[in-house]
N, C-alpha and C positions, 0 to 999 in steps of 0.2 A: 504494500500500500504506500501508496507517495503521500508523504507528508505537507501538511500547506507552506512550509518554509519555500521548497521547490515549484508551487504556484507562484507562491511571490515574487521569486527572484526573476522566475520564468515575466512574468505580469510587468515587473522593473525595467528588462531589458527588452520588451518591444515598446515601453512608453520611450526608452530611451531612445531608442531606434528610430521611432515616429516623432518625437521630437526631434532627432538629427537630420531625419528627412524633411520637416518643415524649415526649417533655418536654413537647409544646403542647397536645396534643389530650387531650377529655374522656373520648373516645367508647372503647370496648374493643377495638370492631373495627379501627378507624382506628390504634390502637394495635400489633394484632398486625399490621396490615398495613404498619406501617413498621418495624418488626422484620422484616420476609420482605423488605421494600426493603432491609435494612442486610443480611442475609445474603448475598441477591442479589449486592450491590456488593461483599461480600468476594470470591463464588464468581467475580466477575469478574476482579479484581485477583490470584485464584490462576491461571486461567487465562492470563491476560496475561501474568505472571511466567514460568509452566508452558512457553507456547510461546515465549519470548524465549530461557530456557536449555535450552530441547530436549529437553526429560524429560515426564514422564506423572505425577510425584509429584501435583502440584499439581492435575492434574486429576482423578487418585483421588479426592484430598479432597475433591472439588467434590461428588463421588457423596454423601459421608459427610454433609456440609452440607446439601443436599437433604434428605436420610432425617431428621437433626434436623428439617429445618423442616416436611417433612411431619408430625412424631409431634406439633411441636408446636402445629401446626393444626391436628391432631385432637383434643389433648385442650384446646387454647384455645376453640372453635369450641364443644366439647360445656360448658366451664365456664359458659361466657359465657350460654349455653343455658340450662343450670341458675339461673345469675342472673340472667337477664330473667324466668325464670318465677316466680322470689318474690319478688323487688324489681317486676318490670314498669319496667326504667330497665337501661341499661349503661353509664349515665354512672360515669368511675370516684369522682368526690365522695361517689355514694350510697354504693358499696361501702366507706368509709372509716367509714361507722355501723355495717360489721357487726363490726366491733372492739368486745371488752371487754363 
């Protein structure tokens, strides 16, 4: 049986990751896609908690987090959309010209 120590560590280093892929990367996609990595790793570490103290709290929320990251793939997904079709680019440097 794995212990919740090795959920969390596991839960640490894809927030990590999903944080290093927000700050590094150019691209928009690659962007929202370590954002859904860093939520992911939260919905894991609630879970983990969830089943160590023996409640369903934590798993509720797991639902609630999901339904965010779903709404916000859809309207990430359809922006991004919009912006490749008038820039032609989703690097995010371009979008820093549509300021001002």
């Amino acid at each position: 049986m794995v212990g919740m120590e090795a959920y969390v560590i596991l839960s640490a280093v894809l927030f990590v990751l999903g944080a290093m892929g927000v700050m590094m990367r150019r691209n928009a996609i690659l962007v929202f896609m370590s954002v859904e990595l860093m939520l992911n790793a939260a919905n894991l570490a609630l879970v983990a908690f969830s089943r160590q103290w023996s409640g369903v709290d934590g798993q509720v929320f797991v639902f609630f987090v999901i339904t965010v990251a779903a709404a916000e793939v859809a309207v990430g997904l359809a922006l991004i959309v919009t912006i490749f079709r008038t820039k032609q680019s989703i690097n995010i440097d371009v979008l820093h010209q549509m300021e001002g």
